[in-house]
Biopython code that builds the backbone (N, CA, C, O; Angstrom):
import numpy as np
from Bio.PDB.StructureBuilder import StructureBuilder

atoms = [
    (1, "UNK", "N", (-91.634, 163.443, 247.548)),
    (1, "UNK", "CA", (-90.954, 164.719, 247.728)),
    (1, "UNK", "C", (-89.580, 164.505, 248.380)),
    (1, "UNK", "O", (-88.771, 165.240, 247.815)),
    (2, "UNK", "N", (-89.023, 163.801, 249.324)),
    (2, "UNK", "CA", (-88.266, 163.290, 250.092)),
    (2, "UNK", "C", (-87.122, 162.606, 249.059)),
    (2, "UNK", "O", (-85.892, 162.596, 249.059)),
    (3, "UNK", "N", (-87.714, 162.282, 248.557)),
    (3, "UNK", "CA", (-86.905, 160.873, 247.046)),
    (3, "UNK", "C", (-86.617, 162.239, 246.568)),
    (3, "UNK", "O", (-85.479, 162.576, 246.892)),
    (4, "UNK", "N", (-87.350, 163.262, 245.816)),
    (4, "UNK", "CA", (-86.912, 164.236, 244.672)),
    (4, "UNK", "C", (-85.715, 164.969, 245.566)),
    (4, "UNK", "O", (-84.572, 164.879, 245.118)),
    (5, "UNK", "N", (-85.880, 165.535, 246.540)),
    (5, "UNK", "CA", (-84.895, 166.380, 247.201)),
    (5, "UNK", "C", (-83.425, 165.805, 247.119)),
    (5, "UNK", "O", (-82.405, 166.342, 246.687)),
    (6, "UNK", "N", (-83.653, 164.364, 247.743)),
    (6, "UNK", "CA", (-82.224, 163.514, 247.506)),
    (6, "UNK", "C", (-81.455, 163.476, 246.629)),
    (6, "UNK", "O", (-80.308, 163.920, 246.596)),
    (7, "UNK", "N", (-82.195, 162.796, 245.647)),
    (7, "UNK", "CA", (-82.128, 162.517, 244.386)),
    (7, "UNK", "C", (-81.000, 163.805, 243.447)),
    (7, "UNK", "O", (-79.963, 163.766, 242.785)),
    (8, "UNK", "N", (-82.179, 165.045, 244.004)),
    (8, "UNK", "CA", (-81.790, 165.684, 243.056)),
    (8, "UNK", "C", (-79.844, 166.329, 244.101)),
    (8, "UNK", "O", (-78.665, 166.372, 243.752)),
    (9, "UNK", "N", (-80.218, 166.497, 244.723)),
    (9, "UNK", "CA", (-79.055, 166.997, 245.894)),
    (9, "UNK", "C", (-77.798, 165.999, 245.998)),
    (9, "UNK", "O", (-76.646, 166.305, 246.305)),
    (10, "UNK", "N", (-78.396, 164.496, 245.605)),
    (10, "UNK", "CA", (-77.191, 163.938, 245.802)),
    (10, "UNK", "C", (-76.995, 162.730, 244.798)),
    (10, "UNK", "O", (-76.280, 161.775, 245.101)),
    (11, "UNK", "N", (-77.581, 162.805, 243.734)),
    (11, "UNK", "CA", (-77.894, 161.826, 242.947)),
    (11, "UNK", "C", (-78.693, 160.397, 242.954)),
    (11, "UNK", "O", (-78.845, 160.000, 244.109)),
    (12, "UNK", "N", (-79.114, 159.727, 242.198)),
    (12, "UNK", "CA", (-79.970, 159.114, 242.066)),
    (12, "UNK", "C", (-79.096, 157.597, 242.707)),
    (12, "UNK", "O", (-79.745, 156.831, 243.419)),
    (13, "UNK", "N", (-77.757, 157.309, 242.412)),
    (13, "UNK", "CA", (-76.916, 156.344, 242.636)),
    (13, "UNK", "C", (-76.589, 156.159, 244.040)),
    (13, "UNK", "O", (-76.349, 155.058, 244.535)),
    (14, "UNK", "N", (-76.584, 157.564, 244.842)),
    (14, "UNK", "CA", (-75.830, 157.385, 245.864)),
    (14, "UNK", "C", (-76.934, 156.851, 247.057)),
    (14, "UNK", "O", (-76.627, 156.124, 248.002)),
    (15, "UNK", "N", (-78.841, 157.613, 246.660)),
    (15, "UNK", "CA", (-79.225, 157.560, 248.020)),
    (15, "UNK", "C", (-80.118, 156.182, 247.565)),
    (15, "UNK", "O", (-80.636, 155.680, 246.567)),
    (16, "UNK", "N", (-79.916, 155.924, 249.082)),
    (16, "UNK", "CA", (-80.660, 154.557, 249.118)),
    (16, "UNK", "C", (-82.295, 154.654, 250.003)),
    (16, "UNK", "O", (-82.731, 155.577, 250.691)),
    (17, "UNK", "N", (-82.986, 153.198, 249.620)),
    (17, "UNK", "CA", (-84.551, 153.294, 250.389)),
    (17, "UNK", "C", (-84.218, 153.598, 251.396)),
    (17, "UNK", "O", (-84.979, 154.488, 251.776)),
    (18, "UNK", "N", (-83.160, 153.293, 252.445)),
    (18, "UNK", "CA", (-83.082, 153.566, 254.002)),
    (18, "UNK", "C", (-83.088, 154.975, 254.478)),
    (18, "UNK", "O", (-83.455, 155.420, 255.565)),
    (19, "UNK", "N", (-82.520, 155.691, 253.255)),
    (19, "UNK", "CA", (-82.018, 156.999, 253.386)),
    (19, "UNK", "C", (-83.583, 157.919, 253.248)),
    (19, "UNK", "O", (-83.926, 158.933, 253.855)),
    (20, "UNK", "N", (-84.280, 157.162, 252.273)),
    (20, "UNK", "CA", (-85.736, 157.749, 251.594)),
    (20, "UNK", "C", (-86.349, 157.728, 252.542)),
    (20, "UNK", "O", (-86.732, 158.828, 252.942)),
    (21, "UNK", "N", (-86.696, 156.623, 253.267)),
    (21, "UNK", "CA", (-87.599, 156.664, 254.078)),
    (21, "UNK", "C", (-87.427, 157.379, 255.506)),
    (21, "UNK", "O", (-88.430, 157.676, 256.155)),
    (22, "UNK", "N", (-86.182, 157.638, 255.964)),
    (22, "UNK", "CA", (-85.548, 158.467, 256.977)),
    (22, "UNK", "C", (-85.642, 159.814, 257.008)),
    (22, "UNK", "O", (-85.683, 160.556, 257.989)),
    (23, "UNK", "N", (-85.670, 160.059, 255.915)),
    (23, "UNK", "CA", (-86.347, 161.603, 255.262)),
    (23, "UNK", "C", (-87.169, 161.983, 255.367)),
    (23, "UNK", "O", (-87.424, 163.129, 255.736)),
    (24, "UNK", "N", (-88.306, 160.638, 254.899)),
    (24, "UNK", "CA", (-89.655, 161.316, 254.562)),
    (24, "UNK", "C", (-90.572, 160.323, 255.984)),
    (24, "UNK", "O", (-91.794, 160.174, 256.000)),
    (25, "UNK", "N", (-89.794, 159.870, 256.848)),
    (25, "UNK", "CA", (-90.492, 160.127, 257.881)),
    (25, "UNK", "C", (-91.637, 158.692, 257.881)),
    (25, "UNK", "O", (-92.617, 158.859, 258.608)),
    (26, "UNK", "N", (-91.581, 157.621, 257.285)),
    (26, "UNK", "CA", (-92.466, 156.695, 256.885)),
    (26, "UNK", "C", (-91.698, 155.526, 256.838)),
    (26, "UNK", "O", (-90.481, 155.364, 256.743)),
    (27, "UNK", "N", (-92.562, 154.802, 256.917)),
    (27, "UNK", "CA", (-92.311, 153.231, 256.862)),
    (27, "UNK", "C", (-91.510, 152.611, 255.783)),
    (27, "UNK", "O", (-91.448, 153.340, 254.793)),
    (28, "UNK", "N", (-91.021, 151.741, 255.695)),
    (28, "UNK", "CA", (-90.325, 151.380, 254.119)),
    (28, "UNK", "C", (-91.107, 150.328, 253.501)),
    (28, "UNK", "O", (-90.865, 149.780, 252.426)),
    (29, "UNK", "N", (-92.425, 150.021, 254.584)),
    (29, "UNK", "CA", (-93.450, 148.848, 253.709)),
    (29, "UNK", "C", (-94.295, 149.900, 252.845)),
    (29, "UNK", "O", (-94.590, 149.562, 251.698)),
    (30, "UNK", "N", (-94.797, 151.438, 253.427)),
    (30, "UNK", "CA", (-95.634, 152.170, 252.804)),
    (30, "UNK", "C", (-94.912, 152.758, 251.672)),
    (30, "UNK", "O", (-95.675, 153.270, 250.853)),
    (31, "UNK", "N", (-92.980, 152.878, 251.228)),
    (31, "UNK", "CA", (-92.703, 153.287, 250.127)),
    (31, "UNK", "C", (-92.814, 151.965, 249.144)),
    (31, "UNK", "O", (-92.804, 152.058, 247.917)),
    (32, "UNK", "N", (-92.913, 150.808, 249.817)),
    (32, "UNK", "CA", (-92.766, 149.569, 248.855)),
    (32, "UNK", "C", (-94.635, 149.614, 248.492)),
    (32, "UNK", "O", (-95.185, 149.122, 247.507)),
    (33, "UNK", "N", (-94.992, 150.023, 249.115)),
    (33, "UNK", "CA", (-96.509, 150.315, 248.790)),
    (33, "UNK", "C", (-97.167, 151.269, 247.438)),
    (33, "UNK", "O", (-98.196, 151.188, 246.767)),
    (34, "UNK", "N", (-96.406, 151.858, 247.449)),
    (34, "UNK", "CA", (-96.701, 152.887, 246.716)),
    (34, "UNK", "C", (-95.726, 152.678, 245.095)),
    (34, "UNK", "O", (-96.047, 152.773, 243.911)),
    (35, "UNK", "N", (-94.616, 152.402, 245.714)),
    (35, "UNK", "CA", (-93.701, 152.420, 244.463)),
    (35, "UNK", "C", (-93.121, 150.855, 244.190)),
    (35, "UNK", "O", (-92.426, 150.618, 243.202)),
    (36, "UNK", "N", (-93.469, 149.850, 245.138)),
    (36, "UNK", "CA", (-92.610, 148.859, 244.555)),
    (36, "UNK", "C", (-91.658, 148.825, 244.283)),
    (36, "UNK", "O", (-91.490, 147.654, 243.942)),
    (37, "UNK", "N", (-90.908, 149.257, 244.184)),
    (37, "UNK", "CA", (-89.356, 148.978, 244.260)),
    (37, "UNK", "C", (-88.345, 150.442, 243.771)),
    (37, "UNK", "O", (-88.863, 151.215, 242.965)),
    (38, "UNK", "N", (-86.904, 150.755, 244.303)),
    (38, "UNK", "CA", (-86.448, 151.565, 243.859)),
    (38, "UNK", "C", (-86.358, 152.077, 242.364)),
    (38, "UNK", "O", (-86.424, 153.191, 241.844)),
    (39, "UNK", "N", (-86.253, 151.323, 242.090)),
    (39, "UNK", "CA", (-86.328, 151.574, 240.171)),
    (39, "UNK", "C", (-87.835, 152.458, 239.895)),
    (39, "UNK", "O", (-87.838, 153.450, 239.166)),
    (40, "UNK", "N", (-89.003, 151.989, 240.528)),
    (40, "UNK", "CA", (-90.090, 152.086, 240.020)),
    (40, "UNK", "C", (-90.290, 154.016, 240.845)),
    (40, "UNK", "O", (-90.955, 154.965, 240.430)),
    (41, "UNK", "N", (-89.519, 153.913, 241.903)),
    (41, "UNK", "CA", (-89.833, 155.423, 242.631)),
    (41, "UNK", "C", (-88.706, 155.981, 241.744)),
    (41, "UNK", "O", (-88.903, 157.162, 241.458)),
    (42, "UNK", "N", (-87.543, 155.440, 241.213)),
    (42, "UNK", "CA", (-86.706, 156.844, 239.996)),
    (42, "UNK", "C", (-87.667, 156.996, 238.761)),
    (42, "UNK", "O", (-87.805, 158.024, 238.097)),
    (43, "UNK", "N", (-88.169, 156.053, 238.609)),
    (43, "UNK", "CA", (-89.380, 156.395, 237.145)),
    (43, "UNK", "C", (-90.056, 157.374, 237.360)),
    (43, "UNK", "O", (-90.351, 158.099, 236.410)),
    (44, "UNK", "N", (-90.553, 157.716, 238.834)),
    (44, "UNK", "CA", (-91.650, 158.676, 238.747)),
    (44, "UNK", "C", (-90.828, 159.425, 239.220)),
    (44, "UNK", "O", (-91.061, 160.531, 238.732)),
    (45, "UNK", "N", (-89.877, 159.492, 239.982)),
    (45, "UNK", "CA", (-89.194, 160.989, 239.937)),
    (45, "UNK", "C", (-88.927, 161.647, 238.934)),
    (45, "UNK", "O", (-89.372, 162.785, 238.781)),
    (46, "UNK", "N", (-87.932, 160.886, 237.818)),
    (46, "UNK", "CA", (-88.036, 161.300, 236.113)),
    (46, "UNK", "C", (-89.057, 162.044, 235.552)),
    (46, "UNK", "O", (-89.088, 163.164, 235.043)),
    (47, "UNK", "N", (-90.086, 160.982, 235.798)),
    (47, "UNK", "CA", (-91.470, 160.941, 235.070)),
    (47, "UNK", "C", (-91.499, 162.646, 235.709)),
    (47, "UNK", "O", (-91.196, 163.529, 234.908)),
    (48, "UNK", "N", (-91.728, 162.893, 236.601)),
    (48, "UNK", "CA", (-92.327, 164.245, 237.344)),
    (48, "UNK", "C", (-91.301, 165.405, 237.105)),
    (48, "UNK", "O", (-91.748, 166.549, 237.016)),
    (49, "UNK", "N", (-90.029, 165.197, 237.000)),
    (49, "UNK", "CA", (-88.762, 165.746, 236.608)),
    (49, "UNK", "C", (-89.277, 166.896, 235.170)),
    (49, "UNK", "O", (-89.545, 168.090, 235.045)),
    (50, "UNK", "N", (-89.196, 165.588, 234.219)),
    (50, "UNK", "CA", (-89.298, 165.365, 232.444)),
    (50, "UNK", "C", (-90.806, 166.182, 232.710)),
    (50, "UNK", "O", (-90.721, 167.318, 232.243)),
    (51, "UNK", "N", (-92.190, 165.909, 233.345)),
    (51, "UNK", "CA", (-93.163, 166.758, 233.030)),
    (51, "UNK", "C", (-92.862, 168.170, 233.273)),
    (51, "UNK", "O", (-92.776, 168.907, 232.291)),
    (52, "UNK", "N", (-92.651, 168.750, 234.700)),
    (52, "UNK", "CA", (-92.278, 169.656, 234.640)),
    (52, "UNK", "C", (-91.212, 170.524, 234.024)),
    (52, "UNK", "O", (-91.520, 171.713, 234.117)),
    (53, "UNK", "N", (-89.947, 170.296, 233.366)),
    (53, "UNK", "CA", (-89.155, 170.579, 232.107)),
    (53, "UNK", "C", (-90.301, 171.153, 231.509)),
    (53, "UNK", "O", (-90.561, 172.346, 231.666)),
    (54, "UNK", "N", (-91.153, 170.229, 230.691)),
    (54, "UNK", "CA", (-91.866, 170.277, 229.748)),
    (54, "UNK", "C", (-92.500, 171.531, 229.585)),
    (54, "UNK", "O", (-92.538, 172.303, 228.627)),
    (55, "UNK", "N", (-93.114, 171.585, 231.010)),
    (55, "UNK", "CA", (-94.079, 172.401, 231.475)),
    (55, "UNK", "C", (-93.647, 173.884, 231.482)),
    (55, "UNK", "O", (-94.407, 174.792, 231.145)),
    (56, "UNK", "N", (-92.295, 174.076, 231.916)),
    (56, "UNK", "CA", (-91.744, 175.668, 232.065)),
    (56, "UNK", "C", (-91.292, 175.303, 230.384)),
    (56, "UNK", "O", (-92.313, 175.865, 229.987)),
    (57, "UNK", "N", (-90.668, 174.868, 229.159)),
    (57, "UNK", "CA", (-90.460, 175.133, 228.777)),
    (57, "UNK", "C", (-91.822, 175.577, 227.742)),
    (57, "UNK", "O", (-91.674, 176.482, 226.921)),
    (58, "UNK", "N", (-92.936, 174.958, 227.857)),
    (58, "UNK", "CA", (-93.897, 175.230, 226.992)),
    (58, "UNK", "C", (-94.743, 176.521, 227.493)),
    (58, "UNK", "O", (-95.429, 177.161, 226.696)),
    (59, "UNK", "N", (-94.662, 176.817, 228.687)),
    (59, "UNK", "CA", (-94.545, 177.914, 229.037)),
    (59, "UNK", "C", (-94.023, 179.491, 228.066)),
    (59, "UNK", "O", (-94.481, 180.461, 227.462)),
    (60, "UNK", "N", (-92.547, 178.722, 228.553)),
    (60, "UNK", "CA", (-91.961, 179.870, 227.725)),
    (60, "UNK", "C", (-91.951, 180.250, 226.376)),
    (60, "UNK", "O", (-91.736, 181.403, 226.002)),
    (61, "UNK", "N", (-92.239, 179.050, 225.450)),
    (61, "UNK", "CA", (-93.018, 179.210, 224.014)),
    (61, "UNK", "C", (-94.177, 179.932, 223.983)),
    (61, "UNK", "O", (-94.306, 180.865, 223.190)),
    (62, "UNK", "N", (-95.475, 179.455, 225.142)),
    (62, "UNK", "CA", (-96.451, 180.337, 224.551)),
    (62, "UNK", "C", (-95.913, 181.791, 224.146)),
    (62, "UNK", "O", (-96.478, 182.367, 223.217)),
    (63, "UNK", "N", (-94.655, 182.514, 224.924)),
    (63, "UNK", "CA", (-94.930, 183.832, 224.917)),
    (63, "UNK", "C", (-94.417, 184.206, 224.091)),
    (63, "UNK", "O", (-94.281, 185.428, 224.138)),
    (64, "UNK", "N", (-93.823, 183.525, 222.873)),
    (64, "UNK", "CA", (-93.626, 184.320, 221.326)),
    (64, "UNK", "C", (-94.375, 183.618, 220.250)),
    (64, "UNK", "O", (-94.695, 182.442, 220.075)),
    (65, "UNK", "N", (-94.521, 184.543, 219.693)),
    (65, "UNK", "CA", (-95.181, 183.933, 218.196)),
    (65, "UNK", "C", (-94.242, 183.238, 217.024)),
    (65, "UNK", "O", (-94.472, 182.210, 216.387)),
    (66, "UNK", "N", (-93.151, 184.099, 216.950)),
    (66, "UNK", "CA", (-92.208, 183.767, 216.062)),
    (66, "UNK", "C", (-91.052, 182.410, 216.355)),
    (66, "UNK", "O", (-90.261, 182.263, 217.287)),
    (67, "UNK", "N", (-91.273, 181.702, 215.392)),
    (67, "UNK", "CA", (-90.365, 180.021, 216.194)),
    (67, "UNK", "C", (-88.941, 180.725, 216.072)),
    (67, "UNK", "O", (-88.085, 180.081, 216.677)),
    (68, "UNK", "N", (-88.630, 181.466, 215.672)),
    (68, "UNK", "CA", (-86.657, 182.055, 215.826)),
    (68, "UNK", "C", (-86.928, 182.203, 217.196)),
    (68, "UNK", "O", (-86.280, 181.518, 217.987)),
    (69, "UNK", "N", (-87.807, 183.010, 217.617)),
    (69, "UNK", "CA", (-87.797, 183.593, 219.325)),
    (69, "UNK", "C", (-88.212, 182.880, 219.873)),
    (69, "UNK", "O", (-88.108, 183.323, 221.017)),
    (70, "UNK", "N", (-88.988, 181.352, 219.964)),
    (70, "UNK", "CA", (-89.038, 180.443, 220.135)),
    (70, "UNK", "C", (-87.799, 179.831, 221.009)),
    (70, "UNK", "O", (-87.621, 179.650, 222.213)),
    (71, "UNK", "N", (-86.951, 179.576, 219.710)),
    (71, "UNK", "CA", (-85.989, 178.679, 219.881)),
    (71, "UNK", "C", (-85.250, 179.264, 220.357)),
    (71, "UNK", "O", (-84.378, 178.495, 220.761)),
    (72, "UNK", "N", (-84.904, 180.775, 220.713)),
    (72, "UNK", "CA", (-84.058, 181.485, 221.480)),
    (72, "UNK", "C", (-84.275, 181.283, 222.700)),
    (72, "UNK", "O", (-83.364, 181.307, 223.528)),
    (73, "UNK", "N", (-85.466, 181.061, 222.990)),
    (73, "UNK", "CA", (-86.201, 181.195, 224.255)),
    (73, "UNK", "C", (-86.030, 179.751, 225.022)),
    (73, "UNK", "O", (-86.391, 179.572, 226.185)),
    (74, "UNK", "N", (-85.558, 178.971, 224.375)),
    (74, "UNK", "CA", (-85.487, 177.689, 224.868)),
    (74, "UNK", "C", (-84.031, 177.124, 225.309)),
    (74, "UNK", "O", (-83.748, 176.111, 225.948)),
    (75, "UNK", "N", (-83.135, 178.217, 224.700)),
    (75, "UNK", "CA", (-81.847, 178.092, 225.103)),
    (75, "UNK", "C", (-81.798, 178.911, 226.093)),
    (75, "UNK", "O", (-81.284, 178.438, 227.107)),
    (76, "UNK", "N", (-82.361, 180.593, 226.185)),
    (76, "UNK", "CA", (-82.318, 181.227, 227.361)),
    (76, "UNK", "C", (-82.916, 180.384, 228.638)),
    (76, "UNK", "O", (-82.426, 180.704, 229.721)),
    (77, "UNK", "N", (-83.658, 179.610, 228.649)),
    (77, "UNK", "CA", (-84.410, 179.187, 229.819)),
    (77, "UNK", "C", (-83.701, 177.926, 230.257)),
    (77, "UNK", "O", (-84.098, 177.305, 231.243)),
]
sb = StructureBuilder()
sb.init_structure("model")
sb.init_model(0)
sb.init_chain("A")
sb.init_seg("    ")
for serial, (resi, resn, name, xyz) in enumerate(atoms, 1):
    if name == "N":
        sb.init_residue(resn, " ", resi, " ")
    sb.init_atom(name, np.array(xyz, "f"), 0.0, 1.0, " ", f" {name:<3s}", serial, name[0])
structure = sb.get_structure()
């Protein structure tokens, strides 16, 4: 959660593990624990990013039938 906030607030380039772990209040052996290395904690930020996208946009499909209003619906959102 700490990584996503950054990330998203200040880009993925700028913040560093020192910065991550200063945030979120933890050790930097327990983020190397979990994620192994910076690369591997932007994957799952993505990863969690890209699902949720997914998620509001399929959302917003269920609620038409017609794919024109569909695809309207995907530019409105």
């Amino acid at each position: 959660a700490a990584a996503s906030e950054l990330f998203y607030e200040n880009g993925i380039n700028t913040v560093g593990i020192d910065r991550i772990i200063e945030h979120a209040g933890v050790a930097k052996a327990s983020l190397y624990d979990c994620f192994g290395s910076k690369e591997e904690l932007v994957r799952a930020y993505l990863q969690e990013r890209g699902e949720a996208r997914r998620a509001r946009v399929n959302e917003r499909l269920a609620q038409f039938a017609d794919p024109v209003d569909q695809i309207l619906a995907v530019f409105d959102l």
